[in-house]
LONU-208979 format. One record per residue: residue number from 1; residue in three letters; x, y, z of N, C-alpha, C in turn. Coordinates in pm, 1 decimal. Atoms other than C-alpha are relative to their C-alpha. Last residue first. Layout:
<r NUM,"ALA",<X,Y,Z>,<X,Y,Z>,<X,Y,Z>>
...
This chain:
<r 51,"UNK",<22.1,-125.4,-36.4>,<-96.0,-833.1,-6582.5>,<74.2,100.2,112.9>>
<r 50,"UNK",<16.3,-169.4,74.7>,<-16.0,-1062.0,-6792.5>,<-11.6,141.1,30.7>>
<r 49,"UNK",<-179.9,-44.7,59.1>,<65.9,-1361.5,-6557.5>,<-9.3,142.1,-91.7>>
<r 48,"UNK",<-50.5,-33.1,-127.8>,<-281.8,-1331.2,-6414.1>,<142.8,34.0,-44.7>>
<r 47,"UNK",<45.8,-115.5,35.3>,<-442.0,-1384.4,-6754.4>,<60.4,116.6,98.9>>
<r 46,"UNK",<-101.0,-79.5,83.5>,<-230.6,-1706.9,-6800.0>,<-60.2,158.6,29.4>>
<r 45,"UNK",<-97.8,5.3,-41.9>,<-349.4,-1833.0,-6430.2>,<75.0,81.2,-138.7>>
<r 44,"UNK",<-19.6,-70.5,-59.2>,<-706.0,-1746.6,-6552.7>,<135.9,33.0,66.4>>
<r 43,"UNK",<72.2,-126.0,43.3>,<-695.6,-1940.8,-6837.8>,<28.5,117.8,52.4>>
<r 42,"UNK",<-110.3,-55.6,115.9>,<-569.4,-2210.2,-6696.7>,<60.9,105.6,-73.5>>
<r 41,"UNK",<-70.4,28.2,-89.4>,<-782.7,-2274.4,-6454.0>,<119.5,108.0,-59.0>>
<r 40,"UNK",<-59.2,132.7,-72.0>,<-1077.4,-2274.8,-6672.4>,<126.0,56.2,54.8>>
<r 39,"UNK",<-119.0,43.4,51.1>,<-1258.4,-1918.0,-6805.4>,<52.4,-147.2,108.5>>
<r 38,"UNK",<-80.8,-6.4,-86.1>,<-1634.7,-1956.4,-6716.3>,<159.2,-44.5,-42.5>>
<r 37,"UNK",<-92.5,-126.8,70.0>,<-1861.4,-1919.1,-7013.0>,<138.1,18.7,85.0>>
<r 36,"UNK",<-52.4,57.9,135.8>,<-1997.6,-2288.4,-6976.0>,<85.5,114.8,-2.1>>
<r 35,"UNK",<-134.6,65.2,-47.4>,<-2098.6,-2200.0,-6617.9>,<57.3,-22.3,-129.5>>
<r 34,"UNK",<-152.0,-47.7,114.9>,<-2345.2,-1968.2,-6774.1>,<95.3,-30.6,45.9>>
<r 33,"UNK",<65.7,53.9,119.9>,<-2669.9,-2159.4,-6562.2>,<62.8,67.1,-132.9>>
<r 32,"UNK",<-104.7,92.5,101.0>,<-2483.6,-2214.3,-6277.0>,<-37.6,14.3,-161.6>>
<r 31,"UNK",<54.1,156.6,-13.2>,<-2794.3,-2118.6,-6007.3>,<77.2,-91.8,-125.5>>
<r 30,"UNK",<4.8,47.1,-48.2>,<-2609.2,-1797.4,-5956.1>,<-18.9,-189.0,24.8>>
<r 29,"UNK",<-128.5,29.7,-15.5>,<-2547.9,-1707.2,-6274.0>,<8.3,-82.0,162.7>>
<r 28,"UNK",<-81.2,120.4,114.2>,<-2876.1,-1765.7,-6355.3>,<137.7,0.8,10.1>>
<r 27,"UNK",<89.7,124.2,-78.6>,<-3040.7,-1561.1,-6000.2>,<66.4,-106.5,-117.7>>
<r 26,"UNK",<-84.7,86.3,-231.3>,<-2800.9,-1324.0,-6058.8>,<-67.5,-71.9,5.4>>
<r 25,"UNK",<-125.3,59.8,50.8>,<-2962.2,-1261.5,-6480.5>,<93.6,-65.4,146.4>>
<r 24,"UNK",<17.3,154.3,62.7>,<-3291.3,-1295.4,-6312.2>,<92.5,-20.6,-90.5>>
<r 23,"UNK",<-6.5,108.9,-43.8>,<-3198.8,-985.3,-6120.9>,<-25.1,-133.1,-5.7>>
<r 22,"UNK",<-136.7,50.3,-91.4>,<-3069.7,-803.8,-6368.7>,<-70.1,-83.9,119.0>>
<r 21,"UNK",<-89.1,24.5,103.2>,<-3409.8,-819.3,-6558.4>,<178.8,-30.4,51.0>>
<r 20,"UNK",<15.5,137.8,-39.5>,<-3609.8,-712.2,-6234.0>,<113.4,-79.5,-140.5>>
<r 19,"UNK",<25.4,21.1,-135.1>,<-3446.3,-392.4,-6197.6>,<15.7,-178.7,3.1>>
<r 18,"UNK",<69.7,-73.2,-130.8>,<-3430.4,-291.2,-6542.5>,<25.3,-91.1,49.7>>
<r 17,"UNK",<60.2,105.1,-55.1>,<-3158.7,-385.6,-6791.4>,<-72.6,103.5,57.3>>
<r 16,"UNK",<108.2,-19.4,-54.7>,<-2983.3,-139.3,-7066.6>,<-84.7,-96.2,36.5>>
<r 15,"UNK",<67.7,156.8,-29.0>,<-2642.4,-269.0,-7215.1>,<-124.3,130.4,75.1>>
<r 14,"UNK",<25.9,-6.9,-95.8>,<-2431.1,46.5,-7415.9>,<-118.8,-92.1,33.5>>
<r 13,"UNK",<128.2,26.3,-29.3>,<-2220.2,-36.3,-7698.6>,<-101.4,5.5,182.2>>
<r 12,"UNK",<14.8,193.9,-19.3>,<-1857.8,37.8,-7693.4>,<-164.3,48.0,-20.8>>
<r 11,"UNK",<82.2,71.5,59.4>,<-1825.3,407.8,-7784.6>,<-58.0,-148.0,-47.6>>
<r 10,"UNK",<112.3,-75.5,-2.2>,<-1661.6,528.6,-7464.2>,<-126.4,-35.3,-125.1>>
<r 9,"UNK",<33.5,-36.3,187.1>,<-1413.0,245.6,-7505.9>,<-164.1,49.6,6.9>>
<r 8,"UNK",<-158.9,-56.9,86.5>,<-1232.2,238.2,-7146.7>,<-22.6,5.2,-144.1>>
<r 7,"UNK",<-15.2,-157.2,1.2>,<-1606.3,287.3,-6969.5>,<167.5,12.0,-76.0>>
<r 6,"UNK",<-224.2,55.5,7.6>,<-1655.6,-38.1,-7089.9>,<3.6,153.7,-15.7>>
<r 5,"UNK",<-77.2,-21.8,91.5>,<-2111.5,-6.9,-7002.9>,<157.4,-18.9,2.9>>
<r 4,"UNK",<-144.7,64.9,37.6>,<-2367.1,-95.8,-6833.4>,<44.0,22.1,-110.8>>
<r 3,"UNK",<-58.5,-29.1,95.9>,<-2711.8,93.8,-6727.5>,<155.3,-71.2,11.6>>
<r 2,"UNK",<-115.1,8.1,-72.9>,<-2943.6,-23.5,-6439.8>,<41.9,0.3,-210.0>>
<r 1,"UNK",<-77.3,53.8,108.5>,<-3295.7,117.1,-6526.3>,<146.1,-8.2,43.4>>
C-alpha cells in the first residue's frame, strides 16, 4: 500500500493506492491523460515569483 499525504496539515485527508493503482495513475499521466490539470506558463512563472 503506497500512502500519501500534506505532511504540512497533519489532518489533511489521507490518499491510499496499492501498487498496481499508482501505477496506472503513471502510466495516465504519462500517456497525457490529466494534461488539462497542468498549470500554463503563466501560472507557473507567477508561482515562481512568490516564492
Amino acid at each position: 500500500m503506497i500512502v500519501i499525504s500534506d505532511d504540512k496539515d497533519p489532518a489533511a485527508p489521507v490518499l491510499l493506492m496499492s501498487r498496481v493503482e499508482m501505477t496506472e495513475f503513471f502510466d495516465g499521466v504519462i500517456a497525457g491523460d490529466f494534461d488539462e490539470f497542468r498549470a500554463t506558463k503563466d501560472e507557473l512563472d507567477a508561482a515562481a515569483a512568490t516564492t
